[in-house]
C-alpha positions as CSV (number, residue, x, y, z in Angstrom):
1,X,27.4,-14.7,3.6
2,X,26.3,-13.4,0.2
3,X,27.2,-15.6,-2.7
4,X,29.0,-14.6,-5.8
5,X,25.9,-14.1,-7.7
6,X,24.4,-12.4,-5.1
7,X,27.5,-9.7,-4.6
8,X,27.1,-9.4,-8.3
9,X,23.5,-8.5,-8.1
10,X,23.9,-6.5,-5.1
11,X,26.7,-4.4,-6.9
12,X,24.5,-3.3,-10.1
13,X,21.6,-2.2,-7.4
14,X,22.9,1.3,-7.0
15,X,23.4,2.0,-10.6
16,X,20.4,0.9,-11.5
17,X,18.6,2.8,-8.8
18,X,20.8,6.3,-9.9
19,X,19.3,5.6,-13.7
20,X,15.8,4.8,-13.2
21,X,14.8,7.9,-10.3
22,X,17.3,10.5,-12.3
23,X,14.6,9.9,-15.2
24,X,11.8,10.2,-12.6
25,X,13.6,13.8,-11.5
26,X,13.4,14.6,-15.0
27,X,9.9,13.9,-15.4
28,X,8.9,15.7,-12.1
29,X,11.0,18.6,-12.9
30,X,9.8,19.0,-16.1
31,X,12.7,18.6,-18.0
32,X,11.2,16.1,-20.1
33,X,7.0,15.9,-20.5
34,X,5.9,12.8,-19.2
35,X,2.7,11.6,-21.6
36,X,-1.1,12.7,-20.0
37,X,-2.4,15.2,-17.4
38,X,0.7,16.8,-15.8
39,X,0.6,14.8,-12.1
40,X,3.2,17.3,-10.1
41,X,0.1,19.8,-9.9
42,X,-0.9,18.1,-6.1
43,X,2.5,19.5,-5.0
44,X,2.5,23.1,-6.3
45,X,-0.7,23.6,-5.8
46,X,-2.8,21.3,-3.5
47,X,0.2,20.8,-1.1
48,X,1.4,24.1,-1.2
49,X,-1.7,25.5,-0.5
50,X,-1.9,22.8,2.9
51,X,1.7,24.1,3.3
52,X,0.8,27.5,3.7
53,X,-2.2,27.0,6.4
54,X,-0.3,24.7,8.4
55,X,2.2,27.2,8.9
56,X,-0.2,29.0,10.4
57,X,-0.9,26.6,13.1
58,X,-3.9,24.8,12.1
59,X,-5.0,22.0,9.7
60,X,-7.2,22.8,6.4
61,X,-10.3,22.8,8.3
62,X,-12.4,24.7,5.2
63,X,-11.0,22.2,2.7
64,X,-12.8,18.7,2.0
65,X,-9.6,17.6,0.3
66,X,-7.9,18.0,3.3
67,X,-8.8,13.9,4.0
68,X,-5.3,12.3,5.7
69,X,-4.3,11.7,9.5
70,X,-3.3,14.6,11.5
71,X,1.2,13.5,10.9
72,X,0.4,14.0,7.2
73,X,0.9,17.5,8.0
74,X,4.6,16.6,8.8
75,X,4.8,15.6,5.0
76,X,3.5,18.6,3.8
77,X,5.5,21.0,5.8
78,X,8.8,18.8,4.8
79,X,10.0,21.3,2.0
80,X,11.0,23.5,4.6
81,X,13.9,21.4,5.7
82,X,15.3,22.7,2.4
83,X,14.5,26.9,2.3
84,X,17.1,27.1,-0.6
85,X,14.5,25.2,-2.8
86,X,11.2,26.5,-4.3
87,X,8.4,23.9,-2.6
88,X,7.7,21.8,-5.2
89,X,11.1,21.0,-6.2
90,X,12.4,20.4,-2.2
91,X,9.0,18.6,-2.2
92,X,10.5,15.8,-5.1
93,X,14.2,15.8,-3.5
94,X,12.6,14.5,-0.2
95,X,10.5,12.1,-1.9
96,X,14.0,10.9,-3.7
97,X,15.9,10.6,-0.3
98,X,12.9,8.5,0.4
99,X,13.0,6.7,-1.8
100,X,16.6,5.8,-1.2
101,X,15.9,5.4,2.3
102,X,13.9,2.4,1.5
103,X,16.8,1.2,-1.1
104,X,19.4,1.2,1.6
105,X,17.0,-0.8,4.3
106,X,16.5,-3.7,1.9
107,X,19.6,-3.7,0.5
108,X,21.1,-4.0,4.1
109,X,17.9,-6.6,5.3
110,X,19.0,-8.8,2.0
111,X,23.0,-9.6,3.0
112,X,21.8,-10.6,6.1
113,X,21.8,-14.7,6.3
114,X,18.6,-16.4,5.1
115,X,18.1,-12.9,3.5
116,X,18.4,-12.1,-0.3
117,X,18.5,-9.2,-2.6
118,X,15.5,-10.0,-4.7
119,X,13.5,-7.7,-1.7
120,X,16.0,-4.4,-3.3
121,X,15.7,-5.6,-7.0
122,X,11.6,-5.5,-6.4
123,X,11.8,-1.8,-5.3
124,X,14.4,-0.5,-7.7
125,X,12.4,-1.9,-10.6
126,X,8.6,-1.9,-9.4
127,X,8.8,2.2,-8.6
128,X,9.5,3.6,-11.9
129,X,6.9,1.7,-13.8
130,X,4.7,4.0,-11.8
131,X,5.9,7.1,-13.6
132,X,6.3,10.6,-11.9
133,X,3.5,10.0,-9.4
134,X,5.6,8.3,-6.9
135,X,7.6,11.5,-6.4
136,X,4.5,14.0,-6.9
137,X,2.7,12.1,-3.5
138,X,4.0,11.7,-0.2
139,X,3.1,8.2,-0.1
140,X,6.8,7.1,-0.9
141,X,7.7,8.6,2.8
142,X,4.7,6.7,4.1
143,X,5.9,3.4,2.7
144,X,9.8,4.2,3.7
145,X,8.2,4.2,7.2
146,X,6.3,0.7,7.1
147,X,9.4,-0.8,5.3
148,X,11.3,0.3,8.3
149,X,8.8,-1.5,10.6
150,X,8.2,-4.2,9.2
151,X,12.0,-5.1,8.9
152,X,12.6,-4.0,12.7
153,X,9.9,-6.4,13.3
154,X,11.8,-9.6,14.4
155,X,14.7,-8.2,16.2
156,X,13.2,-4.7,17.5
157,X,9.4,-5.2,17.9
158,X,8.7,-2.5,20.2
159,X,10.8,0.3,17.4
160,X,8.2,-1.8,14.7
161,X,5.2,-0.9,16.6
162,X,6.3,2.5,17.4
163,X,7.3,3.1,13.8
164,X,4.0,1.4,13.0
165,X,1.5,3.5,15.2
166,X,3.9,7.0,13.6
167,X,2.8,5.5,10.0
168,X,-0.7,5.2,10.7
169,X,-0.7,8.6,11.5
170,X,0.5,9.5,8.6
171,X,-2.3,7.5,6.1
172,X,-3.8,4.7,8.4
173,X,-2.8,2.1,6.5
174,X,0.4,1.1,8.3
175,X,-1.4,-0.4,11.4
176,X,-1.7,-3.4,9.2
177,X,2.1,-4.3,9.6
178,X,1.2,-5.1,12.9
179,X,-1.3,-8.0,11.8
180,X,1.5,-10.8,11.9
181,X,3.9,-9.8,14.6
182,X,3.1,-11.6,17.6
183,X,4.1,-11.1,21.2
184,X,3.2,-7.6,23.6
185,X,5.8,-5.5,23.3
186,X,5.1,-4.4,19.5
187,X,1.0,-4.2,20.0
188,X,2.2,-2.1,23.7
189,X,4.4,0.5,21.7
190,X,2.3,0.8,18.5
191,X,-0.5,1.7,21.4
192,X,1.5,4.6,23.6
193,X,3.3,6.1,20.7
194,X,-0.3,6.4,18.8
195,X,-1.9,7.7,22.0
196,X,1.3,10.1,22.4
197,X,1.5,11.5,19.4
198,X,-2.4,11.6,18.8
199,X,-3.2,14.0,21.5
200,X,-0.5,15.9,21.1
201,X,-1.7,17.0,17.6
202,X,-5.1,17.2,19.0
203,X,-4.2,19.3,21.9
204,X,-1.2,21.6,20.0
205,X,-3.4,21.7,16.5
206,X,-6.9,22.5,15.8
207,X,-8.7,19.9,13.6
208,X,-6.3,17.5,13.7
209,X,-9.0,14.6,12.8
210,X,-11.3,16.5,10.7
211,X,-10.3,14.6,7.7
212,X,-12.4,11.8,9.6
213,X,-15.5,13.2,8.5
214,X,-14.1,14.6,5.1
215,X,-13.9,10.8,4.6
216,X,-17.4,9.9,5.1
217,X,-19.2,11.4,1.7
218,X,-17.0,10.0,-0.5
219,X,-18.3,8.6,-4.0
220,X,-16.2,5.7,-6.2
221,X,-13.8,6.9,-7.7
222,X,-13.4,5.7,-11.3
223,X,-10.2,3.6,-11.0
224,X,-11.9,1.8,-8.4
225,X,-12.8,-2.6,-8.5
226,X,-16.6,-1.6,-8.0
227,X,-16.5,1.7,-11.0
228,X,-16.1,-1.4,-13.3
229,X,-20.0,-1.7,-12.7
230,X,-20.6,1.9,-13.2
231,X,-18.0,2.2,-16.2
232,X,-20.0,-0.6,-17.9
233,X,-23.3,0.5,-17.0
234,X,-22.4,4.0,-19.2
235,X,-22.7,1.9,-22.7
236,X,-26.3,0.7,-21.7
237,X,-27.4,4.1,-20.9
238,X,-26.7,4.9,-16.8
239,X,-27.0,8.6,-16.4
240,X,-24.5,9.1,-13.9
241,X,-21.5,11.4,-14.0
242,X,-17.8,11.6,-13.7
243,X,-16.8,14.9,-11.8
244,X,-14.0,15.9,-9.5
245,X,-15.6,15.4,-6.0
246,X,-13.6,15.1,-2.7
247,X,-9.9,15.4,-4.2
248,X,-10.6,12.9,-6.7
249,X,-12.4,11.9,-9.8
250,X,-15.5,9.7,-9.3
251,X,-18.5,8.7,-10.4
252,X,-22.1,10.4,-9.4
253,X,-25.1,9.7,-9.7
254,X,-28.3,6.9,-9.6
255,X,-26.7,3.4,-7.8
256,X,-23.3,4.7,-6.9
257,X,-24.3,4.6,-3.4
258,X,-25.3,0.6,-3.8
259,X,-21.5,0.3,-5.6
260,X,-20.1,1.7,-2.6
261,X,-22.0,-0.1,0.1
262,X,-20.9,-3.0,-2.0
263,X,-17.0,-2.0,-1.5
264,X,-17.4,-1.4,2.1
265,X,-19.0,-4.9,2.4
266,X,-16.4,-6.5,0.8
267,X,-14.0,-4.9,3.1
268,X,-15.4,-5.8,6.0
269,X,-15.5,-9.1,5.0
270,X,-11.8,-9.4,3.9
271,X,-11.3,-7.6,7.7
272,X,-13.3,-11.0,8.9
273,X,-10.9,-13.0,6.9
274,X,-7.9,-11.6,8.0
275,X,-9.2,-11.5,12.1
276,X,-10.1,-15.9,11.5
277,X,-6.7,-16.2,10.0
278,X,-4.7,-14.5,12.8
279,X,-7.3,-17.1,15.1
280,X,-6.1,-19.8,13.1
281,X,-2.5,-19.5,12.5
282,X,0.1,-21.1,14.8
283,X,3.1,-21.3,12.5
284,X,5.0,-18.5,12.0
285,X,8.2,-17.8,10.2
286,X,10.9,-14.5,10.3
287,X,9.2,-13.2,7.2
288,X,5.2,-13.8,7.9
289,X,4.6,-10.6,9.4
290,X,5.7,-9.0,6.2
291,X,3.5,-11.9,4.4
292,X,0.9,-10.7,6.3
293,X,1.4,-6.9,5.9
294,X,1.2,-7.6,1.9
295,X,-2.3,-9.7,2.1
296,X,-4.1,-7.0,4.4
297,X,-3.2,-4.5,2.3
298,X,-3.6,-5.9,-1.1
299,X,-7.2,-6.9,0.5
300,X,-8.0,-3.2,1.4
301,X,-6.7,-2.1,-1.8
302,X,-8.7,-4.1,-3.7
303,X,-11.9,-3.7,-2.0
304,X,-11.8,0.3,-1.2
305,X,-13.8,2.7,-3.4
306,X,-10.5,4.5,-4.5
307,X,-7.6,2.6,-5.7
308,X,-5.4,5.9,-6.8
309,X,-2.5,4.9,-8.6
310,X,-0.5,5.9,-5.3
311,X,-1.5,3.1,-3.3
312,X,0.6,0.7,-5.8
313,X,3.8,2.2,-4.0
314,X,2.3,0.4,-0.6
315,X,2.2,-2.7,-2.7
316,X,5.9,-2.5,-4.1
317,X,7.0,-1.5,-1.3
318,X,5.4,-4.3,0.6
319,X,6.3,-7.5,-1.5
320,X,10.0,-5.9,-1.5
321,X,9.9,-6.8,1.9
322,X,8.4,-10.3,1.6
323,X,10.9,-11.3,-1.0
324,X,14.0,-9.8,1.3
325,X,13.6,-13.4,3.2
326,X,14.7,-16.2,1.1
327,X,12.2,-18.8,2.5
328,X,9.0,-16.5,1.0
329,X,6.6,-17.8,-1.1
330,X,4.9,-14.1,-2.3
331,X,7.3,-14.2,-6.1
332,X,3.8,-14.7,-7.6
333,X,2.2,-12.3,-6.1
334,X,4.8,-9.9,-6.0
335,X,5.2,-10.3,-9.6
336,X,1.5,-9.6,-10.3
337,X,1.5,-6.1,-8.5
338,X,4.1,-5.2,-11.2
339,X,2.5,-6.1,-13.8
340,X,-0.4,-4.3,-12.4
341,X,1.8,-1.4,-11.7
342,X,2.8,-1.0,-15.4
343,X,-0.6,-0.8,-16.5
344,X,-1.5,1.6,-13.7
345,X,0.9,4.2,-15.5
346,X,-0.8,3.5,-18.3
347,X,-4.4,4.1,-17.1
348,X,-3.1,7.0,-15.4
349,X,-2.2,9.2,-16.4
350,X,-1.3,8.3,-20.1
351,X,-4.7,6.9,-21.1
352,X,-6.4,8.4,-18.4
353,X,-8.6,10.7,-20.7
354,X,-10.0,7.1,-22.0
355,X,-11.0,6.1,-18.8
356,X,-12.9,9.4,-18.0
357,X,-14.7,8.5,-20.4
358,X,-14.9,4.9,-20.0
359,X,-14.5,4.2,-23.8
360,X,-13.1,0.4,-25.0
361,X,-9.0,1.5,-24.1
362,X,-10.2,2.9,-20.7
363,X,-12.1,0.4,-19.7
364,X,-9.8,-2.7,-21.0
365,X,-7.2,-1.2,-19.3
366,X,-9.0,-1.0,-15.2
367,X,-10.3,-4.4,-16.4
368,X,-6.6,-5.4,-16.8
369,X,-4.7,-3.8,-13.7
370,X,-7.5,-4.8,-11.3
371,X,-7.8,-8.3,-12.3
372,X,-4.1,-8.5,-11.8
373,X,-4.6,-7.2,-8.3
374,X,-7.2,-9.3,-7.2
375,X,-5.2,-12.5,-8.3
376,X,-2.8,-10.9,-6.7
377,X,-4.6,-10.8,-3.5
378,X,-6.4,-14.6,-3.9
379,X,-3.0,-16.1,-4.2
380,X,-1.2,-14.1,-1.7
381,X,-3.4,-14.9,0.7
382,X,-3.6,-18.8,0.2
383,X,0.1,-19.0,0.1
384,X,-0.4,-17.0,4.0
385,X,-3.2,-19.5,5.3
386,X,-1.3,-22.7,3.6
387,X,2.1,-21.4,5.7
388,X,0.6,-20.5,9.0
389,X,-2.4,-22.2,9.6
390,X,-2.1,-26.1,10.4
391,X,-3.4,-28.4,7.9
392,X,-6.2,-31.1,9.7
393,X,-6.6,-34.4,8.3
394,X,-10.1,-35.2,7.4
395,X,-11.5,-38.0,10.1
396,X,-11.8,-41.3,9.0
397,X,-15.2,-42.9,7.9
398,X,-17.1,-44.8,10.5
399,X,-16.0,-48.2,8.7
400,X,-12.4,-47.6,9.4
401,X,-13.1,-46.5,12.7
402,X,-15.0,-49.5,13.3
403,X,-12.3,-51.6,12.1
404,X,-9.4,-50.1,14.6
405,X,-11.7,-50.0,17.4
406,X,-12.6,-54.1,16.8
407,X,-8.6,-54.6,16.6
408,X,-8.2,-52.9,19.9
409,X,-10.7,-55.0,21.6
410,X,-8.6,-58.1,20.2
411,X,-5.1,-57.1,21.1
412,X,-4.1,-58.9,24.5
């Protein structure tokens, strides 16, 4: 049962919500100019222009941008479920309704008992410090379907993994929510539904997994952990260049390959991590799954050569539903993604001219935000491996060993 507090909280939820994504509406529609580089161009023109080849049948198989799984194309074509409205406009009304859609699963998840509402409070306050890019990328719909696994998880595993395996599908990413959740029946779903659905985009639609080697030249993009080399190395005279390459702005030139490499490294070794922990861990609660979820991905994020300010919605959406269970331990961490989210508007696209051009503001700035998500990762993931992984008492030294094996001998 919900205390009084907590039907107190729960109540100014909605209101809240209405206030804060109205203002996002606004922004999107262009009712009010949002400050920087307008960010609703990816929907009237990138998307569109997806939106009108897929109608024809096949995926984007001329365009290099073109770099998401093959259900992504379910995204794009969305706007049709709404004829009445020009594209980009149905296109920010769906995201809305996703958003929502999230909303109203934590907001259910938190009256449940051992539950709490903090999980609902996180979302309705982390996505608007993101600005008018949550509703100008489809990555809200992505996240609305991993917060849907991951809190089907414990009751429903087999709807998580098939939820799970539809997710990845639609940007990879949500195969992570299946780290923590243990037993078959999740793992077994997650694997039929992905094989399902898989080859019947490969078989119905040409290209389908083209994107896969669209992938494979890509640069650093300048928001990126590793561009802090690169943006540094620009004040002691590295030629290299920023340029629009592969859907995004990064960095060209002599040693960007090395930065890269580096990234990859990095994530491979945060995979290794990851893989010893699940080895290791024996204790596991209702909400470690969702614990989990939140490490992996803060662990990808932080290593990857793009961190667009997208990905942050993962992250919200992710620590909502750690903090849904009122046993977690992830307030820290949760807390740090918001605070990194609030300077992630503020690098872009406010200030994002400054870090083009990797001046003092620019640079201060991706110093900032991705210090506050590597923290964020580093304590998340000791707070995981503290919880779940049993604690061994160091062996005593030989002299005390001695000294219990001489009173054994004595004892009649």
């Amino acid at each position: 049962m919900e205390t009084t507090d907590a039907k107190r909280s729960s109540a100014w939820l909605p209101a809240a919500w209405a206030a804060t994504r109205l203002m996002l509406l606004l922004f999107v529609l262009k009712v009010y100019v949002f400050p920087g580089p307008d960010v609703t161009s990816d929907v009237s023109v990138i998307y569109r222009g997806w939106y009108e080849v897929l109608r024809t049948g096949t995926f984007p198989l001329d365009d290099v941008t073109w770099q998401y799984p093959p259900a992504a194309a379910l995204a794009v074509l969305s706007p049709a479920l709404l004829p009445f409205l020009d594209y980009a406009t149905a296109f920010f009304v769906l995201a809305c309704a996703a958003d929502l859609a999230v909303l109203l699963l934590l907001r259910y998840a938190g009256r449940r008992p051992g539950r709490s509402p903090r999980g609902a409070w996180v979302w309705v306050a982390g996505v608007p410090l993101l600005g008018p890019t949550v509703y100008a990328r489809y990555d809200v719909m992505v996240t609305a379907v991993a917060v849907a696994a991951l809190l089907a998880a414990g009751r429903h595993p087999r709807a998580a993994g098939a939820l799970a395996a539809f997710g990845a599908l639609l940007k990879v990413w949500p195969a992570l929510v299946l780290l923590g959740v243990r037993g078959r029946g999740a793992w077994s779903a997650a694997a039929l539904t992905g094989v399902v659905l898989a080859g019947g985009f490969a078989l119905a639609v040409p290209g389908a997994f083209a994107f896969l080697t669209f992938q494979r030249d890509r640069g650093t993009e300048v928001e990126s952990l590793g561009s802090l080399v690169l943006h540094v190395a620009r004040h002691f005279g590295w030629d290299g260049q920023v340029l629009l390459n592969y859907g995004s702005v990064e960095f060209l030139g002599p040693y960007v390959g090395v930065v890269s490499t580096a990234a990859l490294a990095l994530t491979a070794a945060a995979f290794g991590w990851l893989l010893l922990w699940r080895l290791r861990s024996s204790r596991f609660e209702a909400h470690t799954a969702a614990d989990a979820a939140f490490v992996a991905v803060l662990m990808f994020t932080v290593t990857s050569r793009v961190i667009s300010p997208q990905y942050m919605v993962w992250l919200i959406g992710l620590a909502a539903v750690c903090l849904c269970f009122r046993a977690d331990r992830m307030g820290l961490p949760a807390a740090l993604v918001l605070a990194a989210s609030l300077v992630t508007v503020l690098e872009f696209p406010v200030w994002f001219g400054h870090v083009v051009a990797s001046d003092a503001l620019g640079v201060t700035l991706l110093f900032v935000r991705n210090g506050l998500l590597v923290a964020a990762a580093l304590v998340a993931a000791r707070v995981l491996w503290r919880e779940t992984v049993p604690h061994r008492a160091p062996a005593p030294p030989p002299a005390t060993r001695a000294a219990h094996a001489d009173r054994a001998q004595l004892s009649p």
